[in-house]
C-alpha positions in Angstrom: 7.0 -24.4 -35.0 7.1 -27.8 -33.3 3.8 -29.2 -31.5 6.0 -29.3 -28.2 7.0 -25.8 -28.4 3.8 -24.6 -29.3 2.4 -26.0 -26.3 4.8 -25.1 -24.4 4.7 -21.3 -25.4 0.3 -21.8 -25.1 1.1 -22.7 -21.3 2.9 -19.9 -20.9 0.9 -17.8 -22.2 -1.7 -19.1 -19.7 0.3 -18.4 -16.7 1.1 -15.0 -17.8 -2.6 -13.9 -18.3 -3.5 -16.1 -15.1 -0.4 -13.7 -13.4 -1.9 -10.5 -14.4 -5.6 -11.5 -13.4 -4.2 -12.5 -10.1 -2.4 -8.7 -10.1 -5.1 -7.0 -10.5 -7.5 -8.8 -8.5 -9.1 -6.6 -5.3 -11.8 -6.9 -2.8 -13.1 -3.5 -3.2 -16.0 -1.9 -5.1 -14.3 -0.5 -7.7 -11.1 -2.0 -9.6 -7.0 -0.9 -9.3 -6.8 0.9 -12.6 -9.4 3.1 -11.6 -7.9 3.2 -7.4 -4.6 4.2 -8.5 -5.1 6.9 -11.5 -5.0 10.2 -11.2 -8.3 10.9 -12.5 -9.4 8.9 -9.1 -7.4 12.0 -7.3 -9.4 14.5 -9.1 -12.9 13.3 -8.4 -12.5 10.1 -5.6 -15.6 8.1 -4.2 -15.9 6.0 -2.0 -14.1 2.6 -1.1 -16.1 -0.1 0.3 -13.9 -3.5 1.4 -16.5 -6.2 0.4 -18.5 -8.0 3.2 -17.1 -6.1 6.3 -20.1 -3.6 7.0 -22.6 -6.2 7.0 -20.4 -9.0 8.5 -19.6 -6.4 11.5 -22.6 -4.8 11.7 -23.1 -4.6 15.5 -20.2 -2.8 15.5 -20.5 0.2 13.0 -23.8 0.7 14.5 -22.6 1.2 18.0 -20.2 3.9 17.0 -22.9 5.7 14.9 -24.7 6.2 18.9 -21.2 7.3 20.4 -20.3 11.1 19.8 -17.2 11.6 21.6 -14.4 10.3 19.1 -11.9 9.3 22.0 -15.0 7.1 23.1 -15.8 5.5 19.5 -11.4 4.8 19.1 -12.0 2.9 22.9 -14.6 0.9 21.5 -13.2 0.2 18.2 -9.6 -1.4 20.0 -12.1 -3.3 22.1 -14.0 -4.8 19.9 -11.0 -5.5 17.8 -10.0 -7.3 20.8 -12.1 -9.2 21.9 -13.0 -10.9 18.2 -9.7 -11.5 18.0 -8.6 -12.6 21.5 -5.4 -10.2 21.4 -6.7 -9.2 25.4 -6.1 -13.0 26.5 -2.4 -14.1 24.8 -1.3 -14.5 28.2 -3.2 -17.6 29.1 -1.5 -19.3 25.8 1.3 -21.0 25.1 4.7 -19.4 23.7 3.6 -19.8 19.9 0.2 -18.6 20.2 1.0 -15.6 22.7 3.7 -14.9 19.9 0.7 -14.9 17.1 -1.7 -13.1 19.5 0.6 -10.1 20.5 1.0 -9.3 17.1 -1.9 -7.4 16.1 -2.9 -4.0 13.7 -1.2 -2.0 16.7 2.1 -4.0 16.8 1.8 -3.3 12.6 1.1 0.5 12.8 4.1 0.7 15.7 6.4 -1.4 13.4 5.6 0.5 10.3 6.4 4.2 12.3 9.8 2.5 12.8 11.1 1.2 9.7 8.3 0.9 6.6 10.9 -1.2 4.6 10.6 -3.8 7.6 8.9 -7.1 8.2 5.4 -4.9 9.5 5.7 -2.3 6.3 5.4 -5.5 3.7 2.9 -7.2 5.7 0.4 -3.7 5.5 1.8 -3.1 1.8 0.9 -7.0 1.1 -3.0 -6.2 2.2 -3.1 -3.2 0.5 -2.4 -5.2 -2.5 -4.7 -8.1 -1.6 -7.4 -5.7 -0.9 -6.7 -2.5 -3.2 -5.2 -4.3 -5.6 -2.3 -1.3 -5.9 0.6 -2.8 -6.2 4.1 -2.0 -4.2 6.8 -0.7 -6.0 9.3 -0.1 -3.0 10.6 -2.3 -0.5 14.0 -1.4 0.5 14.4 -0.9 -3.1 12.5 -0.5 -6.4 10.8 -3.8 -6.7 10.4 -3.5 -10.7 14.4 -3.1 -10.9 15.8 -4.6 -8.0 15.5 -8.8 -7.6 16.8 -9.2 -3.8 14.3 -6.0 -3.0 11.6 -8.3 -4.2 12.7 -11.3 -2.7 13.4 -9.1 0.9 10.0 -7.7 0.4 8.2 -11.6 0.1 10.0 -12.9 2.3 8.8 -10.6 4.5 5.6 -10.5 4.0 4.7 -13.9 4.2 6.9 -14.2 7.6 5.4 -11.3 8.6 1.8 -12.6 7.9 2.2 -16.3 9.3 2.9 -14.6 12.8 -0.1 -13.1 13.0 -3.7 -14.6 13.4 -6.7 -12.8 11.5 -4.5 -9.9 10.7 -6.0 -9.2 7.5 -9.4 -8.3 8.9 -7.9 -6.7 12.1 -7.0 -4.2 9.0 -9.8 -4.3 6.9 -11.9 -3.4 10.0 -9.5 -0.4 10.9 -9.6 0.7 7.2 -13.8 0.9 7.6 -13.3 2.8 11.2 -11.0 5.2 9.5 -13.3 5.9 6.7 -16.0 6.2 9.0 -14.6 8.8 11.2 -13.3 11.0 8.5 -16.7 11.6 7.4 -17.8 12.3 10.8 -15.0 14.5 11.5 -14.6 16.2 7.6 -18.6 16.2 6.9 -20.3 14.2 4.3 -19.6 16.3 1.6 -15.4 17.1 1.9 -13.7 14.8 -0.1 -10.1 15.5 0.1 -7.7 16.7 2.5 -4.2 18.5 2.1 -0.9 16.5 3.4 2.7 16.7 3.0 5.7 13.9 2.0 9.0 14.7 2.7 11.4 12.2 1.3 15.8 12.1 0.8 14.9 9.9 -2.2 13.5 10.8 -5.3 14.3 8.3 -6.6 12.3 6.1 -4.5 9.5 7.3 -7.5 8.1 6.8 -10.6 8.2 10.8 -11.8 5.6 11.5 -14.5 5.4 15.0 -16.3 7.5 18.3 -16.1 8.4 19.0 -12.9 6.6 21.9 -12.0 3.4 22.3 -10.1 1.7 19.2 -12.2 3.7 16.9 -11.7 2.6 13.4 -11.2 3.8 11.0 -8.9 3.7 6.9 -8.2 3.8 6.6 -4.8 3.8 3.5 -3.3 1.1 1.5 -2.3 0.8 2.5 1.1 3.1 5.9 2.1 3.4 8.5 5.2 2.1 11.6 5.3 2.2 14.4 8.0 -1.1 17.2 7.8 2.1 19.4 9.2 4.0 20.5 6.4 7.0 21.5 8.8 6.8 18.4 10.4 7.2 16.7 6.5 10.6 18.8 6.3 11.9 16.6 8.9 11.9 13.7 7.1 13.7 14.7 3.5 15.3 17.5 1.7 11.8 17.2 -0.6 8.2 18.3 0.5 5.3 17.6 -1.1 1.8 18.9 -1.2 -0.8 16.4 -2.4 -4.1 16.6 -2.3 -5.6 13.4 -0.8 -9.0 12.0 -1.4 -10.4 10.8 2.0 -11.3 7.9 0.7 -7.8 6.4 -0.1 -6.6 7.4 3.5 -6.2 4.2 6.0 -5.0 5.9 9.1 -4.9 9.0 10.4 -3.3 10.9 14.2 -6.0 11.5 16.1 -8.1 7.7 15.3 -7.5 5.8 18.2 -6.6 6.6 21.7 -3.4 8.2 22.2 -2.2 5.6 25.2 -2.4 3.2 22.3 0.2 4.2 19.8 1.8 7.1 21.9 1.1 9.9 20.2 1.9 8.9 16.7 1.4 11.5 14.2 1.3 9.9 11.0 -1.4 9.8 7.9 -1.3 6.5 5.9 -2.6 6.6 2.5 -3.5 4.6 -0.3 -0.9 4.8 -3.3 -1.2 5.3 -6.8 -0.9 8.1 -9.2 -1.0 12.0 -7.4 -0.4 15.2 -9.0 1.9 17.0 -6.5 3.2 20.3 -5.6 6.6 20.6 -4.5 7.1 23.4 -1.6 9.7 25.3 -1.3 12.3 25.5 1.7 
């Protein structure tokens, strides 16, 4: 082998295992492999994001006084607001009242209305940059299907550059959502039961037989329902998975209900789940 080609096939080789570092990289306490197996599903702990607790404090430590959870949701979007200046876009010009009105709300809105949109890549794109759980669909399997993954960063990154501090708008809902679920669930519950419908199976990565183990890839971020008639009403499919709290990052019921309108949706954490598919 030539000196040329070896060095070329040596720089390669660098970029690749620079590639997978860079895919597996998280800002979380414990790493991907671990987030997304199925073994996390069958005994889950806790998720920290690093830094936010400390680095928000002030916050956290006002809810813990506040015991009406309407009350603590109120205070959360306030606080969200204020740090982040989404109350004043109206004194600003076009661009930055564009920026500005796009906040974690305008995401969670967008993502109830289309999850293969420009708002569903830019949450699956944190979930990736702080999870380190990769997404596998985006109008299309992204493993299979080249213009799915070019729709899918394209989106994301146009997504993302019209929207100022939107990353830690998240991580801070993220830590409100975790926080609340052990107010509301107790200290000690560590999963909850919610169902998937879906018209696509093939939307998955299918592991096992298909009876009651059956594991499932779901994607990095997915909708649930804690209804499971509701979860008939979006697909011919239902399943029952049971979720540890811990890789939930929205649930009905967390903010104030003038915010979102009622919205009804679980969003959780993907990965590897054993399921149970219901019958009609």
């Amino acid at each position: 082998m030539s000196p040329d080609i070896s060095e070329t096939l040596s720089e390669q080789q660098r970029n690749e295992s620079d590639a997978q570092r860079l895919m597996i990289f998280n800002r979380c306490n414990l790493p991907p492999w671990v987030i997304g197996s199925v073994e996390f599903q069958d005994d889950p702990q806790p998720l920290e994001i690093d830094g936010v607790r400390m680095t928000d404090r002030r916050l956290f430590e006002r809810l813990a006084a506040l015991d009406d959870p309407e009350e603590r949701g109120r205070n959360f979007h306030d606080y969200v607001s204020v740090k982040f200046r989404l109350h004043e876009w109206e004194q600003y010009n076009a661009s930055a009242r564009d920026s500005l009105r796009h906040s974690y709300i305008q995401l969670l809105h967008g993502w109830s209305a289309d999850s293969n949109g420009r708002a569903g890549a830019v949450l699956k794109g944190w979930v990736e940059s702080r999870f380190g759980l990769r997404a596998t669909f985006h109008c299309g399997r992204l493993a299979e299907d080249s213009e799915a993954r070019e729709r899918y960063w394209a989106d994301r990154m146009q997504g993302a550059a019209r929207m100022m501090g939107v990353s830690m708008q998240l991580d801070l809902l993220y830590t409100f959502c975790q926080n609340e679920l052990r107010r509301r669930y107790g200290p000690d519950e560590r999963w909850v039961t919610l169902y998937r419908g879906t018209h696509d199976p093939d939307e998955y990565t299918l592991k096992g037989s298909s009876g009651p183990g059956r594991t499932v890839v779901l994607n990095c971020l997915s909708s649930f329902s804690s209804d499971s008639e509701v979860a008939w009403e979006f697909g011919s499919r239902v399943w029952e998975v049971r979720v540890p709290l811990s890789k939930v990052f929205f649930f009905s019921g967390l903010l104030p209900s003038w915010l979102l309108g009622g919205e009804s949706e679980w969003l959780v954490l993907g990965g590897e789940y054993r399921v149970k598919t219901l019958q009609w």
